[in-house]
C-alpha positions as a Markdown table, in Angstrom:
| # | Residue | x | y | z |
|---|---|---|---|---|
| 1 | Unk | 115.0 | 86.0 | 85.5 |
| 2 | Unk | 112.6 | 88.3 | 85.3 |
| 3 | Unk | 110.1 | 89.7 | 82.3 |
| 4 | Unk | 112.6 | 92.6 | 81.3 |
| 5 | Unk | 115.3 | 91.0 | 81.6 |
| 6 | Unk | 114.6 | 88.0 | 79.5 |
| 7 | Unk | 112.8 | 90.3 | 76.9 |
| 8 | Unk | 116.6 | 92.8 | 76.8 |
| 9 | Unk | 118.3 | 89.5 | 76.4 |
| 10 | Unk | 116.0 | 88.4 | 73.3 |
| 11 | Unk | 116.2 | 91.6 | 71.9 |
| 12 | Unk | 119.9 | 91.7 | 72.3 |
| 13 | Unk | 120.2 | 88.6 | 70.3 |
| 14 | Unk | 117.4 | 89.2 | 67.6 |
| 15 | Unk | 119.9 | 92.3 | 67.2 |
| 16 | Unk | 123.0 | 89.9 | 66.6 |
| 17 | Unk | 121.6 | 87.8 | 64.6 |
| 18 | Unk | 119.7 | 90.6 | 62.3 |
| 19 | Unk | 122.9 | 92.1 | 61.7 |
| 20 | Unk | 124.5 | 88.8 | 60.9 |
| 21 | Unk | 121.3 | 87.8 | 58.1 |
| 22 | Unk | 121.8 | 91.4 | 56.8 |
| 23 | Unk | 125.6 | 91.1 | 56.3 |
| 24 | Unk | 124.3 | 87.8 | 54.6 |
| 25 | Unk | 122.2 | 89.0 | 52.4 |
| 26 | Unk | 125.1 | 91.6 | 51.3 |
| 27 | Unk | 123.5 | 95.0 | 53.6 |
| 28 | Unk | 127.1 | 95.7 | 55.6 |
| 29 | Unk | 127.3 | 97.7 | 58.0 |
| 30 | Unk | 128.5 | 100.7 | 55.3 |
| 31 | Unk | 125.6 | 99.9 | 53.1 |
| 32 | Unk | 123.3 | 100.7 | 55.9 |
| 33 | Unk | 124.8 | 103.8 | 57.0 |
| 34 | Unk | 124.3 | 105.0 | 53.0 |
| 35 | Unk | 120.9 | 103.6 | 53.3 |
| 36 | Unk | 119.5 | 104.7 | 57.0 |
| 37 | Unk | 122.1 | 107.2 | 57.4 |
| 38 | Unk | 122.9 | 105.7 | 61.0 |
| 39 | Unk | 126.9 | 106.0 | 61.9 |
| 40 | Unk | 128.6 | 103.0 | 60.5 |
| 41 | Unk | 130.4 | 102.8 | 64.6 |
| 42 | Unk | 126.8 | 102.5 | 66.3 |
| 43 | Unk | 125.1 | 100.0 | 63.9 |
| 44 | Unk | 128.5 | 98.1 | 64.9 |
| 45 | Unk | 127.4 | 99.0 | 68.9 |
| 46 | Unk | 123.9 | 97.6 | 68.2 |
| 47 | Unk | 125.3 | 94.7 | 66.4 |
| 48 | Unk | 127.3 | 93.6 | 69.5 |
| 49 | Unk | 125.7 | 94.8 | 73.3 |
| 50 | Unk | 123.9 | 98.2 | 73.1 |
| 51 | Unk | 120.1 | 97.8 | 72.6 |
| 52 | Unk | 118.9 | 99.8 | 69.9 |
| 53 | Unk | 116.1 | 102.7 | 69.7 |
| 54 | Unk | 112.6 | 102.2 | 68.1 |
| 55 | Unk | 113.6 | 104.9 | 66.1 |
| 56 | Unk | 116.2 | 102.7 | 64.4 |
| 57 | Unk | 114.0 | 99.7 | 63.3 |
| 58 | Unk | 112.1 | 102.2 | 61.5 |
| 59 | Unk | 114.4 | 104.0 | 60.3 |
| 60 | Unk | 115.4 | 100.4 | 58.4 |
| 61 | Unk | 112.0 | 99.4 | 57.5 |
| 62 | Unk | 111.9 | 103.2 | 55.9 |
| 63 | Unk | 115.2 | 102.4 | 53.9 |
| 64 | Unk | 113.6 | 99.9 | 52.4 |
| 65 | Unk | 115.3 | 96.6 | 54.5 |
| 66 | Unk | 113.4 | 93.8 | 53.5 |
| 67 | Unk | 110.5 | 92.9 | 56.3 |
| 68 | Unk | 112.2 | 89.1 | 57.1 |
| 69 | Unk | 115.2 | 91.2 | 57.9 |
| 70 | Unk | 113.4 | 94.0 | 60.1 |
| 71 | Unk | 111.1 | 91.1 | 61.6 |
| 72 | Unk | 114.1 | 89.4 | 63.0 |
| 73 | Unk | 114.1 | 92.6 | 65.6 |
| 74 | Unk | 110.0 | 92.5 | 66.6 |
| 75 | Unk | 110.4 | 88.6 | 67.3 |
| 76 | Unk | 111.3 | 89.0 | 71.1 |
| 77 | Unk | 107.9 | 90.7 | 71.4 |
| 78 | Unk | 105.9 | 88.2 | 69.7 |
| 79 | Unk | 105.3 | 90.1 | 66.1 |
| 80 | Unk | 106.6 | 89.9 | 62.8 |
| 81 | Unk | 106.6 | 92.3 | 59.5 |
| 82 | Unk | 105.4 | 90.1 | 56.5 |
| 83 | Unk | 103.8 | 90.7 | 53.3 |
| 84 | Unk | 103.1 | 88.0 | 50.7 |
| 85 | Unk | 100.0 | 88.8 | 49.6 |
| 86 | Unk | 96.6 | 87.6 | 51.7 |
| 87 | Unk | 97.5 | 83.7 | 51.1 |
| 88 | Unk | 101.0 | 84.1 | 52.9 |
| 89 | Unk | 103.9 | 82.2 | 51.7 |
| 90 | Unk | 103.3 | 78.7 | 51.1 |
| 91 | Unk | 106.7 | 77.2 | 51.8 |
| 92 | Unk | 107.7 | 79.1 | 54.4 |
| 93 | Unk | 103.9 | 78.0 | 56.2 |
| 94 | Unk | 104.9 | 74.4 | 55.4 |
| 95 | Unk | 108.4 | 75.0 | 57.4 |
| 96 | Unk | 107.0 | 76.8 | 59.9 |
| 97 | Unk | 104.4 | 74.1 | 60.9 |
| 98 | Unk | 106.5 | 71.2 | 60.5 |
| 99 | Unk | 108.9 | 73.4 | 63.2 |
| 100 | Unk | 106.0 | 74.2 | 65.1 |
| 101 | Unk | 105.1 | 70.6 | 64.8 |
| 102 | Unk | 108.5 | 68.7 | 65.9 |
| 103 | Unk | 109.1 | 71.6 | 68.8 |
| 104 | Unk | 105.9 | 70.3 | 70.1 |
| 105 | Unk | 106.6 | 66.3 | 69.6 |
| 106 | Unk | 109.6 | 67.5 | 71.6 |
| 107 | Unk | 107.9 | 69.0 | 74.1 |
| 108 | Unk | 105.5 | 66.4 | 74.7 |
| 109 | Unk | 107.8 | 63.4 | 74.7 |
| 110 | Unk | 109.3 | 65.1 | 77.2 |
| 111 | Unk | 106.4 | 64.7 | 79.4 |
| 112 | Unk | 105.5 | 68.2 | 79.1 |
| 113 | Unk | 101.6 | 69.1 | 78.3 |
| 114 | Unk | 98.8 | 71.5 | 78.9 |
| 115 | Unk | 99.3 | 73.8 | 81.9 |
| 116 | Unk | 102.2 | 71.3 | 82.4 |
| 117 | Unk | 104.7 | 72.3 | 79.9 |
| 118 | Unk | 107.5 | 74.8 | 81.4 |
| 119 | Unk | 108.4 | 78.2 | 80.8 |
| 120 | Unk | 110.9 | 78.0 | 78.5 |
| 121 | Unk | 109.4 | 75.2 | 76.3 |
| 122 | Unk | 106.2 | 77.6 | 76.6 |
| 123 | Unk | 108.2 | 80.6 | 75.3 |
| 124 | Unk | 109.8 | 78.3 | 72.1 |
| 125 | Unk | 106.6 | 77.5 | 71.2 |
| 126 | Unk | 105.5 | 80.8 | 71.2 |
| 127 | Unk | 108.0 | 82.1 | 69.2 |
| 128 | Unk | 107.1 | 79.2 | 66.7 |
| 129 | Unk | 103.6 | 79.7 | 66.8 |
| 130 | Unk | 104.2 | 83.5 | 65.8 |
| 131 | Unk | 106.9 | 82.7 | 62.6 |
| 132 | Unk | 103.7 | 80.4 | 61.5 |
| 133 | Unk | 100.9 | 82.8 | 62.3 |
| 134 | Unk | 103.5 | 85.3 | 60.0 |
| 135 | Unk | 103.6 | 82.7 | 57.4 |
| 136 | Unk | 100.1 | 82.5 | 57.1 |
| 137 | Unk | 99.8 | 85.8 | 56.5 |
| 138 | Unk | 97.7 | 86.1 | 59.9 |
| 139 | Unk | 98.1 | 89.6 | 61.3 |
């Protein structure tokens, strides 16, 4: 698959899953429309297959969607929104290394290392190593 293609597909799914941790965190799909002002039937359209505009991601960091939320949609290109003060967060560090950590051991066992280890373990340990780096408050 190529670059762009694997980087739609991400977003695509950092899209899903964003609107299913909003919907979680009780921001429907009408509370974003009062927020953002965005039409309830395309934040449904982004939620499902249509890739969404810049515009829109900061048109929900302006309304105020918390950064964990809006960071869900800058993971596929390697960067987070996070603000805990310069430390970072403590517990969500200690998560995020023990993750990094065991994705690793995983990697590894599987006789993976170095230059060795494939593309797609590569690219889950990337996407680790930037959660951590966020949790440390690294930006």
């Amino acid at each position: 698959m190529c670059a762009f293609n694997s980087i739609l597909s991400d977003t695509l799914q950092a899209q899903r899953r964003f609107f299913r941790l909003c919907d979680s965190a009780g921001l429907s799909f009408k509370a974003l429309h009062y927020d953002t002002g965005i039409p309830v039937a395309t934040l449904q359209s982004w939620a499902k297959e249509t890739a969404m505009p810049l515009a829109a991601l900061n048109r929900f960091a302006k309304a105020g969607v918390p950064d964990e939320l809006v960071s869900v949609l800058t993971e596929p290109g390697g960067k987070v929104i996070y603000h805990d003060g310069p430390e970072g967060d403590l517990d969500a560090l200690g998560v995020e290394a023990a993750g990094y950590v065991n994705e690793w051991a995983a990697v590894v066992a599987g006789g993976d290392t170095g230059a060795d280890i494939c593309p797609e373990a590569r690219e889950r340990l990337f996407k680790r190593r930037t959660r951590l780096l966020a949790a440390a408050g690294v930006r």
